[in-house]
BAMAR-180409 format. One record per residue: residue number from 1; residue in three letters; x, z, y of N, C-alpha, C in turn. Coordinates in steps of 0.05 Angstrom, whole numbers. Layout:
BEGIN
[NUM; "ALA"; [X; Z; Y]; [X; Z; Y]; [X; Z; Y]];
...
//
This chain:
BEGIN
[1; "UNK"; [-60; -599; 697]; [-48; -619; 681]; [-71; -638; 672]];
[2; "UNK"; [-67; -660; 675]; [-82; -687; 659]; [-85; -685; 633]];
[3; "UNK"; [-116; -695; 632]; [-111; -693; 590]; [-122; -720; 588]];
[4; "UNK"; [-118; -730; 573]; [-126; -746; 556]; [-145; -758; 533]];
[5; "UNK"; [-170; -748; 550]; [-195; -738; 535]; [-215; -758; 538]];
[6; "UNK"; [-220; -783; 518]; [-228; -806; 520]; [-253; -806; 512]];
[7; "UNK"; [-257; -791; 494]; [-281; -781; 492]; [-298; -766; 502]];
[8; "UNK"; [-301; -751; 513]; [-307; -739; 544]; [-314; -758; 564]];
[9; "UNK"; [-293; -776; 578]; [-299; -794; 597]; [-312; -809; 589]];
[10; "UNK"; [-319; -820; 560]; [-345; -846; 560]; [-370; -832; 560]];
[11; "UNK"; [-361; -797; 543]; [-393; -788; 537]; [-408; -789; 568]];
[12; "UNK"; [-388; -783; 592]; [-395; -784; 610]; [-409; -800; 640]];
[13; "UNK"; [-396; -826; 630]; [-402; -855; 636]; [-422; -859; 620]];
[14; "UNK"; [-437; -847; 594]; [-456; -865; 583]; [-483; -847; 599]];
[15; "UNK"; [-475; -821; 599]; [-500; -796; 615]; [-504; -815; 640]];
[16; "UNK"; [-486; -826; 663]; [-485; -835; 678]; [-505; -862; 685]];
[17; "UNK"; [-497; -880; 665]; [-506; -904; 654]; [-542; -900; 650]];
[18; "UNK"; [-553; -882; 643]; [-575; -876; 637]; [-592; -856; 655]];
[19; "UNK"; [-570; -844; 672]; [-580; -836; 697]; [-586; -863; 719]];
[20; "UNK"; [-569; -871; 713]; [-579; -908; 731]; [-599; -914; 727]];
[21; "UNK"; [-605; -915; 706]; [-632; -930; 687]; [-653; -915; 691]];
[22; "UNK"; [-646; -899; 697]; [-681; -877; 705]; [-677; -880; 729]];
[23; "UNK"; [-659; -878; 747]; [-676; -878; 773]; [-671; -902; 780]];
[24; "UNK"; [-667; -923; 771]; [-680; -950; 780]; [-705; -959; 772]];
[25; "UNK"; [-715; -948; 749]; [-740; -948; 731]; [-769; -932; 745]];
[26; "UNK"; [-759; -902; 745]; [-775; -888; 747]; [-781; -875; 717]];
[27; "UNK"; [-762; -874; 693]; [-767; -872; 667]; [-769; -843; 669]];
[28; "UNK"; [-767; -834; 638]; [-755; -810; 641]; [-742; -807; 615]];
[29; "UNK"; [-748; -823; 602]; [-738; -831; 561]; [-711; -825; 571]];
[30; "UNK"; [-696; -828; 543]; [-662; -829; 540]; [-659; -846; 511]];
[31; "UNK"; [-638; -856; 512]; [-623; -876; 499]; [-635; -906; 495]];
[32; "UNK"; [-632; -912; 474]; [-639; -930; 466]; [-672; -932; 470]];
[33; "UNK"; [-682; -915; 468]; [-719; -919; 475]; [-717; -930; 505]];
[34; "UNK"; [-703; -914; 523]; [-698; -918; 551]; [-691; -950; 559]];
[35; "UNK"; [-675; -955; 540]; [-674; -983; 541]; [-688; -1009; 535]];
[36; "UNK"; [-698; -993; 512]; [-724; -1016; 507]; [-746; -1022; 531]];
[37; "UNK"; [-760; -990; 536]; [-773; -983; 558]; [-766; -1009; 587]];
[38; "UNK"; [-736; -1002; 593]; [-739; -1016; 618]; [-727; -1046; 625]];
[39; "UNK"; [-715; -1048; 588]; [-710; -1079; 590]; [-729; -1097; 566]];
[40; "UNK"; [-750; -1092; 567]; [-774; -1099; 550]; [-776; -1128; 561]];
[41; "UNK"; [-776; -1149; 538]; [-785; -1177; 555]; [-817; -1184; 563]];
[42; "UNK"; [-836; -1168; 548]; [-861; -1172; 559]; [-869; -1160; 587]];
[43; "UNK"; [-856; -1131; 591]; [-860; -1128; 621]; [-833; -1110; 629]];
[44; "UNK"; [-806; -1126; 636]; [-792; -1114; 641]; [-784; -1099; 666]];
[45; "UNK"; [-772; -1076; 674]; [-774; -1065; 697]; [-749; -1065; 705]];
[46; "UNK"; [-721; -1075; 691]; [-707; -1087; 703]; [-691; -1113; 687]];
[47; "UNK"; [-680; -1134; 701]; [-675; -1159; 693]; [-650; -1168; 711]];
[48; "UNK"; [-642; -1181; 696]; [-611; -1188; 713]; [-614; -1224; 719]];
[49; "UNK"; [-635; -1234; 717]; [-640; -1270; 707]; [-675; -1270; 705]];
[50; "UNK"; [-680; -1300; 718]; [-711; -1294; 718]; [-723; -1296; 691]];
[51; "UNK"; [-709; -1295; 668]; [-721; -1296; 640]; [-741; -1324; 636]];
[52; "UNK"; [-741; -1346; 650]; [-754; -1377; 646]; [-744; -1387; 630]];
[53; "UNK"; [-725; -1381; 614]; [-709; -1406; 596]; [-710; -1385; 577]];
[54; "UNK"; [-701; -1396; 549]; [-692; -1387; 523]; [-677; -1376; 531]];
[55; "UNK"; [-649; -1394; 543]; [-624; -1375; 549]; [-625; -1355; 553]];
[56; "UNK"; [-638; -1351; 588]; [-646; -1328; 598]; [-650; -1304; 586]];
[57; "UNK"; [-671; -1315; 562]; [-682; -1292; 553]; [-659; -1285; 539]];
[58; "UNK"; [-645; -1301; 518]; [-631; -1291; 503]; [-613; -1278; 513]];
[59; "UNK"; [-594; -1289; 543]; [-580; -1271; 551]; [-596; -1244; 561]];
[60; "UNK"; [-619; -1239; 564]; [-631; -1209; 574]; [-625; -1188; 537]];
[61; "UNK"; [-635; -1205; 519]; [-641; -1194; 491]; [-612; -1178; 494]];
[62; "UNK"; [-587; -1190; 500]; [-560; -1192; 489]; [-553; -1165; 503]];
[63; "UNK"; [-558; -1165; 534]; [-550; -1150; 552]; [-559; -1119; 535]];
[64; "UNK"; [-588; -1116; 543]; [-606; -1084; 530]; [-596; -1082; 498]];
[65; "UNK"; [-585; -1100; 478]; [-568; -1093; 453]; [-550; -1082; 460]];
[66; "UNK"; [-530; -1099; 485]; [-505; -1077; 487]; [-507; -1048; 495]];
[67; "UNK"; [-528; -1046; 522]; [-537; -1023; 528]; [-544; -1009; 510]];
[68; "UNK"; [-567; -1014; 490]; [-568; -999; 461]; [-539; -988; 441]];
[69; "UNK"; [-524; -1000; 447]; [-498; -1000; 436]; [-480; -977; 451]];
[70; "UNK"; [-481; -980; 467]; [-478; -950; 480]; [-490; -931; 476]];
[71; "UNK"; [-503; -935; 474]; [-518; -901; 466]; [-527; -892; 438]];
[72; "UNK"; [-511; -907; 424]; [-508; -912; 391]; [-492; -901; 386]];
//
């Protein structure tokens, strides 16, 4: 039988989410440190935008908050 266990499936998408993040990294941190770690604007190890503009950056700042937000 199907349950309906919604909490379970995100805890599980977020383990997931951070399993991404290490092995695209090479990290080995978890949560929110993990995120700072690999979306750091002084030397980031991953980026979705070449971070040249304010924008840029701001949209990178915005992105690793939400990621932080997950694991919050």
């Amino acid at each position: 039988m199907l349950q309906d266990n919604y909490f379970h499936a995100i805890f599980e998408a977020t383990k997931s989410l951070a399993q991404r993040i290490r092995d695209l990294t090479g990290l080995s941190s978890d949560g929110t440190t993990l995120v700072e770690e690999a979306f750091s604007l002084g030397n980031p190890l991953l980026a979705f935008n070449t971070l040249k503009t304010e924008t840029e950056q701001s949209e990178h700042k915005g992105f690793a908050m939400l990621l932080k937000g997950c694991f919050s």
